[in-house]
C-alpha positions in Angstrom: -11.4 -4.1 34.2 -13.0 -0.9 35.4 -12.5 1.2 32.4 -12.7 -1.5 29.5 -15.1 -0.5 26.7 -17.0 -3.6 25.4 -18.3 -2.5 21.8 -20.6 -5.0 20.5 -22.0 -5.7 17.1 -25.7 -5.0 16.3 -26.7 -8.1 14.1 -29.5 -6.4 12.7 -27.3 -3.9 11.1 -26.7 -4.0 7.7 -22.6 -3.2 6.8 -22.0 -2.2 3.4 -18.1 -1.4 2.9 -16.7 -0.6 0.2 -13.0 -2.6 -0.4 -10.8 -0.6 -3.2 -9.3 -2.1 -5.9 -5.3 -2.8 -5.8 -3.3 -2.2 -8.9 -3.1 -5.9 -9.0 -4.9 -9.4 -7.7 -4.0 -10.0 -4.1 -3.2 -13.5 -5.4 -0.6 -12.9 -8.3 2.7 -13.9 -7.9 6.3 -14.2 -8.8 9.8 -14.9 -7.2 10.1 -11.0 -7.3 6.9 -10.4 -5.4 8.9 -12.0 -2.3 11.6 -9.4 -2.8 9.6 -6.4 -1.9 8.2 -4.9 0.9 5.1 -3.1 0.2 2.3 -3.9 -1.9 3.1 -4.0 -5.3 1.9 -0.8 -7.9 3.8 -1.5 -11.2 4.5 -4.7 -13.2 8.6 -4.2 -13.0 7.5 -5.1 -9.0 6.5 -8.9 -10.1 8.5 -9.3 -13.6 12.4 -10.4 -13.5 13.8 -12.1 -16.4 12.4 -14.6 -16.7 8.3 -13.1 -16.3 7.3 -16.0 -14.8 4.1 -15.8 -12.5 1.6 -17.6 -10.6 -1.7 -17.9 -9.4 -1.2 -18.7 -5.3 -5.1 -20.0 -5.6 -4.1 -22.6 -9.0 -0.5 -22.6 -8.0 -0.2 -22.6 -11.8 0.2 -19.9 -14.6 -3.2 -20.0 -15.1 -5.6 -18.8 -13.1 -9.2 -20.0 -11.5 -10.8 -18.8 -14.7 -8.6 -20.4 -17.2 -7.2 -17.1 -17.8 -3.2 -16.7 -18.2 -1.5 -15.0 -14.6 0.2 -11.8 -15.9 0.5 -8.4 -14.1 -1.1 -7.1 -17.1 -3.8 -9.6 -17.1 -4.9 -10.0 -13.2 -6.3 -6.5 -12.9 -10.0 -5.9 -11.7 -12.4 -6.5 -13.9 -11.1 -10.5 -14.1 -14.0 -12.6 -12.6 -11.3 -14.5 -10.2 -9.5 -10.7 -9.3 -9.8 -10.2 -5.4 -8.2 -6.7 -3.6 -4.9 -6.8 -1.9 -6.6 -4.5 0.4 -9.7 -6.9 1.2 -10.1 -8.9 4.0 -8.6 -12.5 3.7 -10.8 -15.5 5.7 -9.2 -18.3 7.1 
């Protein structure tokens, strides 16, 4: 079209962005983490009686450092923590 705007990338330039940290690790989870519809800020958000969670990478209650999957656990500052706000590849 006419008026289209083609931005292209400049591969010699160098992007640094900065991702913040979420509360929590984009990959903890719970059957109460399906319940809600925002990202998640406070542990009641994951925890229901029974305060069972899981890794989505290990599928498993442990995590891919060994670590145990808690809300109070997978924070930043664990090795395996990733941003709910970073970009996800496929």
């Amino acid at each position: 079209m006419a008026n289209e705007t083609v931005h292209q990338e400049d591969p010699d330039a160098t992007a640094t962005s900065v991702v913040p940290e979420s509360a929590f690790c984009s990959s903890l989870r719970s059957k109460k983490f399906f319940m809600i519809d925002a990202l998640p800020t406070d542990a009641s958000q994951y925890l229901d009686a029974s305060n069972h969670c899981w890794c989505r990478i290990t599928q498993q209650v442990t995590g891919p450092d060994g670590g145990g999957v808690q809300p109070d656990s997978c924070v930043a500052g664990r090795d395996c923590y990733t941003s709910a706000f970073a970009a996800r590849t496929v």
